[in-house]
N, C-alpha and C positions, 0 to 999 in steps of 0.2 A: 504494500500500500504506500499512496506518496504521501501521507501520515508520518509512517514510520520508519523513509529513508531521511523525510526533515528534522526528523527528532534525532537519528542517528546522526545527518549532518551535522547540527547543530553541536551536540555534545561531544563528538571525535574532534568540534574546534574550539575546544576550550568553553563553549556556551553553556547557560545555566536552564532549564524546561522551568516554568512558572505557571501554575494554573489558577486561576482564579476560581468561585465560586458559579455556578450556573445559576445565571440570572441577574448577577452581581457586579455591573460595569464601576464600580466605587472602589472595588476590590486592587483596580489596575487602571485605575483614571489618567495618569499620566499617557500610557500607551495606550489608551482608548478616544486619548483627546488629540493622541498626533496622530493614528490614522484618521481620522475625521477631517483634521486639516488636510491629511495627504491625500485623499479622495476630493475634498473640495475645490483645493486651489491645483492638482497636480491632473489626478488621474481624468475626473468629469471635463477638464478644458483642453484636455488636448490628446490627441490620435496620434497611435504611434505608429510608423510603417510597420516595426520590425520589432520582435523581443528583445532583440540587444539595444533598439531605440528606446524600448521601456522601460529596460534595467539601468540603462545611464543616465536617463530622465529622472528614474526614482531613486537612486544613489547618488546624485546632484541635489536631489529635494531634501533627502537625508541630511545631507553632508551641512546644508544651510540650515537645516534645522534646528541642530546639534550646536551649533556654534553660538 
């Protein structure tokens, strides 16, 4: 399942699995509140040719995010 090669990705890099409660967007409000940005200002305004279009699109939204 791609469930459970992302979970495997993630923690063979060093990453931490966090689950929140079902139901409970307060649980993880921080990362609830930058995809909502990331879908408002990034993904709904603009069309990507190509998934490596998308991924550098949304690794540059990251990137300013974060800063």
């Amino acid at each position: 399942m791609i469930r459970n090669r992302s979970c495997e990705l993630v923690t063979s890099s060093g990453g931490m699995l966090s689950y929140s409660g079902v139901g409970r967007p307060r649980d993880n409000a921080i990362a609830e509140s930058f995809f909502e940005t990331l879908k408002k200002e990034e993904m709904y305004v603009n069309e990507y040719e190509t998934f490596e279009a998308a991924s550098a699109s949304l690794a540059s939204f990251a990137t300013v995010c974060g800063d």
